[in-house]
mmCIF file of the N, C-alpha and C atoms, coordinates in Angstrom:
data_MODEL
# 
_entry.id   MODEL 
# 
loop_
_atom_site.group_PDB 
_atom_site.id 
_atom_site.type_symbol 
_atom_site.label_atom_id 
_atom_site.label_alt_id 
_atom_site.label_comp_id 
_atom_site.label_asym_id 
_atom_site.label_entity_id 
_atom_site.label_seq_id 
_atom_site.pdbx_PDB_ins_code 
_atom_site.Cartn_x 
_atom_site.Cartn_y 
_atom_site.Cartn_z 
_atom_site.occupancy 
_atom_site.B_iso_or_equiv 
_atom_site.pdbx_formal_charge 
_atom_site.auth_seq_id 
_atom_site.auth_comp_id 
_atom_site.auth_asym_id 
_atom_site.auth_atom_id 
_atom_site.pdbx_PDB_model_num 
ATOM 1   N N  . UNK A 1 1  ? -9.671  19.336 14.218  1.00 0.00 ? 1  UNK A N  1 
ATOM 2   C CA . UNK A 1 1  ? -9.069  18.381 13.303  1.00 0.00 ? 1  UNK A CA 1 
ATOM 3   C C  . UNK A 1 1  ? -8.905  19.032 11.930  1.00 0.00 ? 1  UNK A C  1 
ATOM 4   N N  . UNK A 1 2  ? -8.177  18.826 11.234  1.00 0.00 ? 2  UNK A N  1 
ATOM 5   C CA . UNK A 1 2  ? -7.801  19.408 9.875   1.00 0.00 ? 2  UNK A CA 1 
ATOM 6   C C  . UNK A 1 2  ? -7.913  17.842 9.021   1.00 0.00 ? 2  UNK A C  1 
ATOM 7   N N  . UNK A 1 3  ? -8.073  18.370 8.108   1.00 0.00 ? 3  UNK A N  1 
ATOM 8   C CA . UNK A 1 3  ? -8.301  17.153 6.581   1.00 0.00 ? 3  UNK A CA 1 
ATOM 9   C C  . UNK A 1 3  ? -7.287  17.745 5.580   1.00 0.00 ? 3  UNK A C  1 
ATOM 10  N N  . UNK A 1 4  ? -6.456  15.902 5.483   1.00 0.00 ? 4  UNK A N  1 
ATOM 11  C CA . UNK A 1 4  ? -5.531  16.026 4.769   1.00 0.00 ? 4  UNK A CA 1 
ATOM 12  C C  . UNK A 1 4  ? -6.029  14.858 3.344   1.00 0.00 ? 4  UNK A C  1 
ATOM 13  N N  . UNK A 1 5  ? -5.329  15.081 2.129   1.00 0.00 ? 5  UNK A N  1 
ATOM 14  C CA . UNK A 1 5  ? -5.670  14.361 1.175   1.00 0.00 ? 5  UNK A CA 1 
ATOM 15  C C  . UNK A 1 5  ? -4.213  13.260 0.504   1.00 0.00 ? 5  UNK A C  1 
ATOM 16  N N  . UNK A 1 6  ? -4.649  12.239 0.254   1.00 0.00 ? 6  UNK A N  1 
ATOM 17  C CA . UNK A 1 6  ? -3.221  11.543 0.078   1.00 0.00 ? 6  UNK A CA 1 
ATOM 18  C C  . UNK A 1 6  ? -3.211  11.073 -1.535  1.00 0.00 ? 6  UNK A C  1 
ATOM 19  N N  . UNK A 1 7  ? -2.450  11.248 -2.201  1.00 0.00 ? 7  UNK A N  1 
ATOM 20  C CA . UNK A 1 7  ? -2.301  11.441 -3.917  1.00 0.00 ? 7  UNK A CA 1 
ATOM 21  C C  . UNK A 1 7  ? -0.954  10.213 -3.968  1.00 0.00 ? 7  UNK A C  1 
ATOM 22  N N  . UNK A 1 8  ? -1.446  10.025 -5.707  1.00 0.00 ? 8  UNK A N  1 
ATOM 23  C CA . UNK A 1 8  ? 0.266   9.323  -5.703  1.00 0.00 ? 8  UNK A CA 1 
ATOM 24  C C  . UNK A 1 8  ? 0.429   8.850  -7.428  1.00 0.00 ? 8  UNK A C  1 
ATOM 25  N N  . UNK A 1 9  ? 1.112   9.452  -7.774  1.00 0.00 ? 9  UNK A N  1 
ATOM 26  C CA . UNK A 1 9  ? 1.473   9.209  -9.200  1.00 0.00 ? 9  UNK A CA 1 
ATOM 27  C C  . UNK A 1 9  ? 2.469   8.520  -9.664  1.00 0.00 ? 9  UNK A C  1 
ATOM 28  N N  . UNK A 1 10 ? 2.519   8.887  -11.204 1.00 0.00 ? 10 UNK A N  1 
ATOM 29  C CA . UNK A 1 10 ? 4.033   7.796  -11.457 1.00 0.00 ? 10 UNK A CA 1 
ATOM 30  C C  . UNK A 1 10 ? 5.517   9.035  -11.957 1.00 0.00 ? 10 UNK A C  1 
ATOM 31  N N  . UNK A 1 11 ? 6.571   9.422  -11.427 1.00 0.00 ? 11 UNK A N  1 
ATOM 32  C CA . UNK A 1 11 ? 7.504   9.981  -11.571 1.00 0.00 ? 11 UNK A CA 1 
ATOM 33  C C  . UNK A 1 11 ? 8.276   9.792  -12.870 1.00 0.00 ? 11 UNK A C  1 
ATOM 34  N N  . UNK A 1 12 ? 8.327   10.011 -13.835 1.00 0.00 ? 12 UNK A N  1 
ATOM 35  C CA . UNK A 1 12 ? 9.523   9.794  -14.932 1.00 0.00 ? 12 UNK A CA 1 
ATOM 36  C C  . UNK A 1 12 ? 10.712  10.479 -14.363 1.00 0.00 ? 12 UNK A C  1 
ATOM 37  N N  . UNK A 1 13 ? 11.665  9.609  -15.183 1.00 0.00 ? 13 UNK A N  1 
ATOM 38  C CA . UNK A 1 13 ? 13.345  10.015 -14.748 1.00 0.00 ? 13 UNK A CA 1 
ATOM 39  C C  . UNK A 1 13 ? 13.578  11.511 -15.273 1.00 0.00 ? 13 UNK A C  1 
ATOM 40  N N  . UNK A 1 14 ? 12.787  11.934 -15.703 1.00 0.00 ? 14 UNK A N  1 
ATOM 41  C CA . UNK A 1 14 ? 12.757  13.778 -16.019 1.00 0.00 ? 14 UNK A CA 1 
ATOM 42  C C  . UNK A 1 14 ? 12.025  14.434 -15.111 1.00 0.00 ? 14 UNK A C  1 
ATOM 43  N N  . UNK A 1 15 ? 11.077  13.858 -14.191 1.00 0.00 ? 15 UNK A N  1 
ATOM 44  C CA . UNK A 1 15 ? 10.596  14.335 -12.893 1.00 0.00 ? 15 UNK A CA 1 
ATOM 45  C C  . UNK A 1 15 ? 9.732   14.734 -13.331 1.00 0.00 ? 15 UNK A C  1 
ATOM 46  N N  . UNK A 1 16 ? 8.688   14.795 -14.459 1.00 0.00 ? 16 UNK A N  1 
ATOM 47  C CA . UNK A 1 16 ? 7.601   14.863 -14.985 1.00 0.00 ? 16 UNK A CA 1 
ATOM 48  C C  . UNK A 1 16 ? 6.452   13.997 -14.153 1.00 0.00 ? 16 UNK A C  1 
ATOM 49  N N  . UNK A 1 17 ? 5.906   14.129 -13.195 1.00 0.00 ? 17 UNK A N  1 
ATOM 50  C CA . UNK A 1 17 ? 4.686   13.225 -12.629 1.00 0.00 ? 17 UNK A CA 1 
ATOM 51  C C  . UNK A 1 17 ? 3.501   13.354 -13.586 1.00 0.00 ? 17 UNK A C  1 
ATOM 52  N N  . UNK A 1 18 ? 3.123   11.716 -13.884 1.00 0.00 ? 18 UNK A N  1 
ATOM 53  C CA . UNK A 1 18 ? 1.802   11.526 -14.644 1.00 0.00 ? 18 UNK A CA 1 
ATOM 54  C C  . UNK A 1 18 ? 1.108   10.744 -14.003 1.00 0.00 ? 18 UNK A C  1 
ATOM 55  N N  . UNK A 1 19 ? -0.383  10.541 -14.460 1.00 0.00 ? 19 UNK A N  1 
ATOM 56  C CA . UNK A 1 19 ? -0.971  8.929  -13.640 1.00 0.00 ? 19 UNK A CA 1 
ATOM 57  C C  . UNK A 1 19 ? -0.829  9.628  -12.409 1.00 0.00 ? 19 UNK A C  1 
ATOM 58  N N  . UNK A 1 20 ? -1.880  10.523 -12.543 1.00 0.00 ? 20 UNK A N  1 
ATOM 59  C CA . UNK A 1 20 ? -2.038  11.515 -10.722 1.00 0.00 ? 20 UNK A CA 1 
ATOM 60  C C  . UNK A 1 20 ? -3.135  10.531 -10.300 1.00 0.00 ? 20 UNK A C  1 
ATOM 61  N N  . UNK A 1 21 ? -3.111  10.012 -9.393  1.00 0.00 ? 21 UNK A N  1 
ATOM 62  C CA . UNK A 1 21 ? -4.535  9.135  -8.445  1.00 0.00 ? 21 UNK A CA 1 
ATOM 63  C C  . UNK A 1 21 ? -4.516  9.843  -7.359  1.00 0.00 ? 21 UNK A C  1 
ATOM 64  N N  . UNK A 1 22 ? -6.075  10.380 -7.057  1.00 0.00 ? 22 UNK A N  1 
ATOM 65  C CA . UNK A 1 22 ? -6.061  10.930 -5.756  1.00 0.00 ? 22 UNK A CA 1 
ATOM 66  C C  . UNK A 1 22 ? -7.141  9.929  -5.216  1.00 0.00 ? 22 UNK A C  1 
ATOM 67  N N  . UNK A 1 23 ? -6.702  9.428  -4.215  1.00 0.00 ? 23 UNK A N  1 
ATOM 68  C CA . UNK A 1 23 ? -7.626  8.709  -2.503  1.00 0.00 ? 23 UNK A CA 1 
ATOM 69  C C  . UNK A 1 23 ? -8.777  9.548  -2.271  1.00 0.00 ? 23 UNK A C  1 
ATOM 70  N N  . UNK A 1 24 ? -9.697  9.087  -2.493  1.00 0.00 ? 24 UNK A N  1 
ATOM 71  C CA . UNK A 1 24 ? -11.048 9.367  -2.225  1.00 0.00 ? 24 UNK A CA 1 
ATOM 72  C C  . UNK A 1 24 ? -10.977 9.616  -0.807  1.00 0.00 ? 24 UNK A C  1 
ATOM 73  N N  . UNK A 1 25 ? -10.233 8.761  -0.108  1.00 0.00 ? 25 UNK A N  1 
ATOM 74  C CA . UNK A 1 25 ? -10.404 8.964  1.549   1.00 0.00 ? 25 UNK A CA 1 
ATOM 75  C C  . UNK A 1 25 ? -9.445  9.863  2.079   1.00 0.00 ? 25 UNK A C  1 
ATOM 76  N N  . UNK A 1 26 ? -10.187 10.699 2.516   1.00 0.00 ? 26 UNK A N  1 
ATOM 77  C CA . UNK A 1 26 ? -9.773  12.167 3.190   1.00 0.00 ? 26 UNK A CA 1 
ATOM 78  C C  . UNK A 1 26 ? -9.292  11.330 4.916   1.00 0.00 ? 26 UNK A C  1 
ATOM 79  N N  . UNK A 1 27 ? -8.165  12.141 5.015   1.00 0.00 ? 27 UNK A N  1 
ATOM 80  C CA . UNK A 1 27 ? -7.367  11.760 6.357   1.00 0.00 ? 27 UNK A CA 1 
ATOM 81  C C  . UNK A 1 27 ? -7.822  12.826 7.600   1.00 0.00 ? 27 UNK A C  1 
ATOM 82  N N  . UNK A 1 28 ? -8.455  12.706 8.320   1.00 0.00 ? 28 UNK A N  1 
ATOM 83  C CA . UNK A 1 28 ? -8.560  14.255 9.872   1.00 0.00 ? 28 UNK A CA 1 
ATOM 84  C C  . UNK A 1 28 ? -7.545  13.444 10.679  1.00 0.00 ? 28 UNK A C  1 
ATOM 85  N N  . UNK A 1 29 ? -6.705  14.779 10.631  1.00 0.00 ? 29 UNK A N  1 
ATOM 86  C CA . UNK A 1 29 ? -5.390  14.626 12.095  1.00 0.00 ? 29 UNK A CA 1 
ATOM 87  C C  . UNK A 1 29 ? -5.592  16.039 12.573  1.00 0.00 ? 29 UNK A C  1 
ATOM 88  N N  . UNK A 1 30 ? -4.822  16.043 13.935  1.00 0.00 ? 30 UNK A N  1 
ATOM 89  C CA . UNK A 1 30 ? -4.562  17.398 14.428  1.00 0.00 ? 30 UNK A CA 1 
ATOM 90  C C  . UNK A 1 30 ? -3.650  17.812 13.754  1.00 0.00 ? 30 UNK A C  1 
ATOM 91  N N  . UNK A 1 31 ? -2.990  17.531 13.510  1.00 0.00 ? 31 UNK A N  1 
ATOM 92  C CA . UNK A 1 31 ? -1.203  18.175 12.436  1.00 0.00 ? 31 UNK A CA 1 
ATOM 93  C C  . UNK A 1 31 ? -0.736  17.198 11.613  1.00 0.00 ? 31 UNK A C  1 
ATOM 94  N N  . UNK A 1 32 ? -0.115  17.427 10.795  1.00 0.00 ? 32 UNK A N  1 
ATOM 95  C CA . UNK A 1 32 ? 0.492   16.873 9.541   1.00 0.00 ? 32 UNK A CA 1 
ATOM 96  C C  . UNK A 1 32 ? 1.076   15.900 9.668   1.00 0.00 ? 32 UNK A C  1 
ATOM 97  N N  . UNK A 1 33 ? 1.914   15.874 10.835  1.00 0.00 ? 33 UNK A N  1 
ATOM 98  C CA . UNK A 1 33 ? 3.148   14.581 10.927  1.00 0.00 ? 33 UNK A CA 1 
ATOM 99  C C  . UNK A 1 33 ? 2.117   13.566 11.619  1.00 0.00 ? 33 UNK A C  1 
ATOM 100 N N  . UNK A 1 34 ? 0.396   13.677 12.343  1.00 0.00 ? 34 UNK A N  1 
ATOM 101 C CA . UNK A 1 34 ? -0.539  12.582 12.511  1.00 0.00 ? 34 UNK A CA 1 
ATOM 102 C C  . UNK A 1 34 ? -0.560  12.094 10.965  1.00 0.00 ? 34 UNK A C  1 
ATOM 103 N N  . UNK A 1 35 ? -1.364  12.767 10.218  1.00 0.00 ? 35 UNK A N  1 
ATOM 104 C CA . UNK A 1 35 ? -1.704  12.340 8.826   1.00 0.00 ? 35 UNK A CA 1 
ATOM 105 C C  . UNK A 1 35 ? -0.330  11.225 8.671   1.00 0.00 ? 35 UNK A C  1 
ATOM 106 N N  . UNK A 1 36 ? 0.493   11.605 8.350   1.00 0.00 ? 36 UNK A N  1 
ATOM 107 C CA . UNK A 1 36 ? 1.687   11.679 7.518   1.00 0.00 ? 36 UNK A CA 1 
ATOM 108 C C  . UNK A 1 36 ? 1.869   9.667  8.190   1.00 0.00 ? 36 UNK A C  1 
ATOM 109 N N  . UNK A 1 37 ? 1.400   9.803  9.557   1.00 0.00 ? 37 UNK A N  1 
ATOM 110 C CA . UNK A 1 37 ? 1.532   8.447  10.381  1.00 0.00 ? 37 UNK A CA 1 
ATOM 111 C C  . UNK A 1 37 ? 0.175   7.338  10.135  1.00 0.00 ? 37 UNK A C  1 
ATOM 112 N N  . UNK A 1 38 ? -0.722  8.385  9.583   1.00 0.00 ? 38 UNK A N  1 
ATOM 113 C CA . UNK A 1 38 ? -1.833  7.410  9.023   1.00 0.00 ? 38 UNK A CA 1 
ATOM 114 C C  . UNK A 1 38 ? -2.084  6.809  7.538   1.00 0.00 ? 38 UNK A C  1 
ATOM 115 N N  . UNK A 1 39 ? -0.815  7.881  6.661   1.00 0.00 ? 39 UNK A N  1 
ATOM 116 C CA . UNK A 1 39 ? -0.762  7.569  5.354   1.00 0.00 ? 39 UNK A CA 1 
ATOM 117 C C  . UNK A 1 39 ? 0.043   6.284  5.124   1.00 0.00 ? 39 UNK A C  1 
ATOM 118 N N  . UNK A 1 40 ? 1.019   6.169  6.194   1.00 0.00 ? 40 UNK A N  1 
ATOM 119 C CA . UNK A 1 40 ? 2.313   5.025  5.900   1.00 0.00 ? 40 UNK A CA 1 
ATOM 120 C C  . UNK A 1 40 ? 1.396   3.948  6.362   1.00 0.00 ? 40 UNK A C  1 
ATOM 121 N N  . UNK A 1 41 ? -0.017  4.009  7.253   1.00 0.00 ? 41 UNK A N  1 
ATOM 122 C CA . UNK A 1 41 ? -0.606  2.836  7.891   1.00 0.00 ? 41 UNK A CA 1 
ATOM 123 C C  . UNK A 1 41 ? -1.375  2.036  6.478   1.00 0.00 ? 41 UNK A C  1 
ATOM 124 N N  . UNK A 1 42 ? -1.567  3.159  5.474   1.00 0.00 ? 42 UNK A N  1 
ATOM 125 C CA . UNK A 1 42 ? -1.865  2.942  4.428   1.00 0.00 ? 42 UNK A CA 1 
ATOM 126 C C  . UNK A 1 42 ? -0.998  2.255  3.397   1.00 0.00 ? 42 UNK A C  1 
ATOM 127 N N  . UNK A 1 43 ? -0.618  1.202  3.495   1.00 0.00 ? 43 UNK A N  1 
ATOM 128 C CA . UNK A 1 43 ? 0.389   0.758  2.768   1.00 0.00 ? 43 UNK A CA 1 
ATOM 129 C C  . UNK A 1 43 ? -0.109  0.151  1.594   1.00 0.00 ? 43 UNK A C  1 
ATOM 130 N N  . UNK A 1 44 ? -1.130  -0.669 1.473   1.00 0.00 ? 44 UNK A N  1 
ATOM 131 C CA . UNK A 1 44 ? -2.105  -0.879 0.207   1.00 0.00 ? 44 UNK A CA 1 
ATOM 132 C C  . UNK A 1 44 ? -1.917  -0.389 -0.853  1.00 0.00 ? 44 UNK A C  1 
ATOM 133 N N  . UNK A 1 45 ? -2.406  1.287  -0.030  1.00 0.00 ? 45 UNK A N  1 
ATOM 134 C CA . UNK A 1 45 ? -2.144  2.161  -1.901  1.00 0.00 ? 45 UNK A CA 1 
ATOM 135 C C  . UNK A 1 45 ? -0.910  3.064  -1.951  1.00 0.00 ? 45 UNK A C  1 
ATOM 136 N N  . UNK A 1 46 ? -0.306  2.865  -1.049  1.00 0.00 ? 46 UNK A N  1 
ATOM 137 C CA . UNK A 1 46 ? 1.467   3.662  -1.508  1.00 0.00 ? 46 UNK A CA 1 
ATOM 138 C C  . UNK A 1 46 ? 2.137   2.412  -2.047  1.00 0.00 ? 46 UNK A C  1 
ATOM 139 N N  . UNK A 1 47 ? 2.064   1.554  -1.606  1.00 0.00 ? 47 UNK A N  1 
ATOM 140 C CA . UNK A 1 47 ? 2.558   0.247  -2.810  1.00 0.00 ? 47 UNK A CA 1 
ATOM 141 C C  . UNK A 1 47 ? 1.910   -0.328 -3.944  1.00 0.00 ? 47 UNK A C  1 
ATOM 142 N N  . UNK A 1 48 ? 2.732   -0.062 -4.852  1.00 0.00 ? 48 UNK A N  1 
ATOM 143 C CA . UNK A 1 48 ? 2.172   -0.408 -6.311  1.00 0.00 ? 48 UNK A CA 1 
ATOM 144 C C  . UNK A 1 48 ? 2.528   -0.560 -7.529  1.00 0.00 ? 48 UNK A C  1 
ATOM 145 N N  . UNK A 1 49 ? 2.862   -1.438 -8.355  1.00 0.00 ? 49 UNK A N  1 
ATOM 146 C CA . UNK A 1 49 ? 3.289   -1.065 -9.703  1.00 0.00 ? 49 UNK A CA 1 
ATOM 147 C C  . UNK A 1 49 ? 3.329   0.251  -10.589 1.00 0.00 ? 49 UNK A C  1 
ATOM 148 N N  . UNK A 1 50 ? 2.056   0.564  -10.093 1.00 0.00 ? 50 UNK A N  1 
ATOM 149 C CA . UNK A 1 50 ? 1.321   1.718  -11.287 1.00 0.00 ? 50 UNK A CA 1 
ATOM 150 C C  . UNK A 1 50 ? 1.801   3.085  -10.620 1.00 0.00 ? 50 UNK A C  1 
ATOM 151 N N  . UNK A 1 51 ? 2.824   3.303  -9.152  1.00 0.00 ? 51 UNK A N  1 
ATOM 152 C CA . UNK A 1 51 ? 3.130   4.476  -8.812  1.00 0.00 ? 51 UNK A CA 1 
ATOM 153 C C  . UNK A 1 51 ? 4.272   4.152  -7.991  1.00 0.00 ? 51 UNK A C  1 
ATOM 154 N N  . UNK A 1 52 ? 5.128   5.735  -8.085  1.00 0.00 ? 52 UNK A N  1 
ATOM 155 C CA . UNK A 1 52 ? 6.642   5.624  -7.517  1.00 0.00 ? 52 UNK A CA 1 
ATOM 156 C C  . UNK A 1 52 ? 7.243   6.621  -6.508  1.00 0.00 ? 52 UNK A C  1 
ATOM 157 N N  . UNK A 1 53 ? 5.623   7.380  -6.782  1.00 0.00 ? 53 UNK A N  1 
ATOM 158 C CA . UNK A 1 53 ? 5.694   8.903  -5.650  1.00 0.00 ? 53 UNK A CA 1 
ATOM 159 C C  . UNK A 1 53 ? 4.208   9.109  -4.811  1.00 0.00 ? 53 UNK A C  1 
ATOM 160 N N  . UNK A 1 54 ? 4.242   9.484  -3.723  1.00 0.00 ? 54 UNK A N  1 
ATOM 161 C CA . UNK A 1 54 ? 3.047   9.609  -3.489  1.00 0.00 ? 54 UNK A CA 1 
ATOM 162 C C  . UNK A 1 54 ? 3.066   11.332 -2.282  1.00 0.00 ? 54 UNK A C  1 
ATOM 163 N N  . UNK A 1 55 ? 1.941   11.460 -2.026  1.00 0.00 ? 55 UNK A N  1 
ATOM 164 C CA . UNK A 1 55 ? 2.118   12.613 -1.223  1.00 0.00 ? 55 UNK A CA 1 
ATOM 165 C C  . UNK A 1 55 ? 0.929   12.811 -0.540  1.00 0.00 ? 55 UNK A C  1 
ATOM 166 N N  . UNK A 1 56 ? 0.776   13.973 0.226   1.00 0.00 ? 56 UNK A N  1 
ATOM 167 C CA . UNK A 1 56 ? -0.121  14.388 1.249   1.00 0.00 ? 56 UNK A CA 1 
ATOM 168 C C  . UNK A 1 56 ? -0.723  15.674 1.160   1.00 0.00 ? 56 UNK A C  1 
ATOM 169 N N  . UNK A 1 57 ? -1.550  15.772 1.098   1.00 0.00 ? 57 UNK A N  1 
ATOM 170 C CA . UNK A 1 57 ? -1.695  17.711 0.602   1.00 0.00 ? 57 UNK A CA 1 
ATOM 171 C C  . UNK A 1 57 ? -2.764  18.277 2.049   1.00 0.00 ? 57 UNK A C  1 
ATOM 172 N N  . UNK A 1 58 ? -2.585  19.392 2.116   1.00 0.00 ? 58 UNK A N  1 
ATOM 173 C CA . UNK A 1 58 ? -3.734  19.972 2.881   1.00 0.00 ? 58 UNK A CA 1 
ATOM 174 C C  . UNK A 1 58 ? -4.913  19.948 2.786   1.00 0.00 ? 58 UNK A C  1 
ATOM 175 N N  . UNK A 1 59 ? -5.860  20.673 3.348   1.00 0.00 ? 59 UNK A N  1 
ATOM 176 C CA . UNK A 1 59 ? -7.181  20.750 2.863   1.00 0.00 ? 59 UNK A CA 1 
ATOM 177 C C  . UNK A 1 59 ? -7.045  22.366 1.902   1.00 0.00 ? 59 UNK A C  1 
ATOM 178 N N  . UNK A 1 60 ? -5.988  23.113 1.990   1.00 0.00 ? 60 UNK A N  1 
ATOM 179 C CA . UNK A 1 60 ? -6.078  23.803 0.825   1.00 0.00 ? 60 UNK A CA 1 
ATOM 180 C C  . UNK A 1 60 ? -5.274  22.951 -0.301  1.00 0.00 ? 60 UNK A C  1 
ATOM 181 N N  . UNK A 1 61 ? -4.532  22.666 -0.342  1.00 0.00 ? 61 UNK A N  1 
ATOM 182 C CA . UNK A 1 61 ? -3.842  21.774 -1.109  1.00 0.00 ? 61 UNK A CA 1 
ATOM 183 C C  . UNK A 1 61 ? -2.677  21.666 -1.016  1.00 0.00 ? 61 UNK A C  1 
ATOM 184 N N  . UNK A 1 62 ? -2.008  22.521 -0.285  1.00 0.00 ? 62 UNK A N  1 
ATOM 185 C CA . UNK A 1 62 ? -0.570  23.107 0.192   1.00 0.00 ? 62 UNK A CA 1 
ATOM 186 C C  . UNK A 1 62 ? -0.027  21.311 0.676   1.00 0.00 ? 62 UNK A C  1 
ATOM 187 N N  . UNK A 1 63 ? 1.197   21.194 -0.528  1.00 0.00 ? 63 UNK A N  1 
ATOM 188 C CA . UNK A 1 63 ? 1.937   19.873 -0.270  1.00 0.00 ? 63 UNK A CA 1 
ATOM 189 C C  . UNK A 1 63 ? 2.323   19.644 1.396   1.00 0.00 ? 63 UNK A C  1 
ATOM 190 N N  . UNK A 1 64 ? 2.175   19.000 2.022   1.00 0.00 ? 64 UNK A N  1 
ATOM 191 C CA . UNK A 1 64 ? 2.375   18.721 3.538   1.00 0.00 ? 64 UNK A CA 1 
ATOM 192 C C  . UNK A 1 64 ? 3.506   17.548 3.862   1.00 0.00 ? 64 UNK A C  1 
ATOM 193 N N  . UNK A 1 65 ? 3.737   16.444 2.569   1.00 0.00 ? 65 UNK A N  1 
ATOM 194 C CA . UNK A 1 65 ? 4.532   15.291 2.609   1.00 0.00 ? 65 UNK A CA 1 
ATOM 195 C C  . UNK A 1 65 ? 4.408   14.689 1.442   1.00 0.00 ? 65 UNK A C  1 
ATOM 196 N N  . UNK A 1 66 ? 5.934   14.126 1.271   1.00 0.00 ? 66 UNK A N  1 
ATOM 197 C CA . UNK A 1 66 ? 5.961   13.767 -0.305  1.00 0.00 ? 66 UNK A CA 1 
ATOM 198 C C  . UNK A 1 66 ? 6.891   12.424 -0.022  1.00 0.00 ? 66 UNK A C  1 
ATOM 199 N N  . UNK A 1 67 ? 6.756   11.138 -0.759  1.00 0.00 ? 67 UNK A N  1 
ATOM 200 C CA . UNK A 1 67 ? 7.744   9.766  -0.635  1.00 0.00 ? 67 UNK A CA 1 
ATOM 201 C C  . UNK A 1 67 ? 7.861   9.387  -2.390  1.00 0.00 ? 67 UNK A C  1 
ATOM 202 N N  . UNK A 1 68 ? 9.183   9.605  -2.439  1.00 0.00 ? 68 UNK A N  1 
ATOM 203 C CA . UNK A 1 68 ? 9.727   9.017  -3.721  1.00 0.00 ? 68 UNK A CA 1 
ATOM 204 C C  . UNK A 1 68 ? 9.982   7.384  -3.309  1.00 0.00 ? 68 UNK A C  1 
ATOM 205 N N  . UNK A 1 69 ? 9.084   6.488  -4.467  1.00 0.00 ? 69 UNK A N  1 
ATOM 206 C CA . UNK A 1 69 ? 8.915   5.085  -3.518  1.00 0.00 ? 69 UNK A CA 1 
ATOM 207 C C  . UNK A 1 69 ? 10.388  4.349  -4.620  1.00 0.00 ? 69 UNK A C  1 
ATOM 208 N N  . UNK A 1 70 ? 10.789  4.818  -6.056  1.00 0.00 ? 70 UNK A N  1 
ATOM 209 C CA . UNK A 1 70 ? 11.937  3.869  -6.529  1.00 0.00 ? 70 UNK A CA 1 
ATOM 210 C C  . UNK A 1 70 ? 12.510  4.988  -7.394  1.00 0.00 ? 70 UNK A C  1 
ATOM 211 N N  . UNK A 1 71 ? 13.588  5.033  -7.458  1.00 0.00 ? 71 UNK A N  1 
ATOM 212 C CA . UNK A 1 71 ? 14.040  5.648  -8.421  1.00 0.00 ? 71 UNK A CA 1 
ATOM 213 C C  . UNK A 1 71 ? 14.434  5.294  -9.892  1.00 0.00 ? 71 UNK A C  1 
ATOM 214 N N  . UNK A 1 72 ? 14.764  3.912  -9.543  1.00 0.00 ? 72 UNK A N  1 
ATOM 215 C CA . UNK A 1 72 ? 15.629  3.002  -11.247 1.00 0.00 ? 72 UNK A CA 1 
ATOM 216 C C  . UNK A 1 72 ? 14.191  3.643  -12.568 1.00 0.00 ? 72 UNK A C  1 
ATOM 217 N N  . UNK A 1 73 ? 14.887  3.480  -12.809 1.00 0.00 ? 73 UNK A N  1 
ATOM 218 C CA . UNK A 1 73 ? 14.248  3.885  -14.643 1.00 0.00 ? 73 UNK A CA 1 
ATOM 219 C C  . UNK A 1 73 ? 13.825  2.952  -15.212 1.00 0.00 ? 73 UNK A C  1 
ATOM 220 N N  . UNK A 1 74 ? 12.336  2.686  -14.620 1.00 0.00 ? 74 UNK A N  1 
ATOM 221 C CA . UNK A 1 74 ? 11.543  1.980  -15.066 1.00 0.00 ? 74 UNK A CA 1 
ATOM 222 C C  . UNK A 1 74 ? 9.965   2.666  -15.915 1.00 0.00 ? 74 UNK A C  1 
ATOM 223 N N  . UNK A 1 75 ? 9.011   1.855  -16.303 1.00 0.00 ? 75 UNK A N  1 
ATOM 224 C CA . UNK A 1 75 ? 8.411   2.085  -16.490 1.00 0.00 ? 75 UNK A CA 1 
ATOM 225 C C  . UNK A 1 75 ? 6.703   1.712  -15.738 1.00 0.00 ? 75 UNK A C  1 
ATOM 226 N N  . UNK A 1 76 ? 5.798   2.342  -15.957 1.00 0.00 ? 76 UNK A N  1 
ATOM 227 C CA . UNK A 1 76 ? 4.735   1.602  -14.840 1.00 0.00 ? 76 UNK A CA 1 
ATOM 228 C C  . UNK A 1 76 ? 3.818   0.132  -15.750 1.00 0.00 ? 76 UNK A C  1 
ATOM 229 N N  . UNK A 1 77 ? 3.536   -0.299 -14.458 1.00 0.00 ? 77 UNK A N  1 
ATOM 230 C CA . UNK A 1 77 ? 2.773   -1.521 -15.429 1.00 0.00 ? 77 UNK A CA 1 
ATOM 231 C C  . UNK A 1 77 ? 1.519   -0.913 -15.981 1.00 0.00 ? 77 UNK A C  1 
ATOM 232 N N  . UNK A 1 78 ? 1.171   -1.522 -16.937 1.00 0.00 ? 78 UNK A N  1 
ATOM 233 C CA . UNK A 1 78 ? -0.485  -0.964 -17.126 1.00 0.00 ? 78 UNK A CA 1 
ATOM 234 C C  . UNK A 1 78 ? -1.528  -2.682 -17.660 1.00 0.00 ? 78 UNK A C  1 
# 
């Protein structure tokens, strides 16, 4: 099993990501596209005011999956 980590920040319309939150809860799949099927089961914390991108990293950290959740030019709630 490999351990994947699931992150998710807020995107500005300059593509500047701020407001990095990383998930305490570490994902074990055999391969990436498992994770990637246990992150979307995660819908809780990929939906949110406070974020508009989220992603998946390895256990080295190597990006594995990335979801741009809105694009309009907004701002986050706080």
């Amino acid at each position: 099993m490999s351990r994947f980590r699931l992150h998710r920040g807020w995107r500005e319309p300059d593509g500047l990501v701020t407001d990095h939150v990383m998930s305490e809860q570490v994902i074990e799949a055999t391969c990436a596209s498992e994770a990637v099927s246990a992150v979307l089961g995660e819908g809780d914390f990929l939906v949110g005011d406070e974020a508009n991108l989220a992603w998946l990293t390895d256990a080295d950290g190597v990006l594995v999956w990335s979801l741009r959740l809105d694009d309009e030019d907004t701002v986050p709630s706080r």
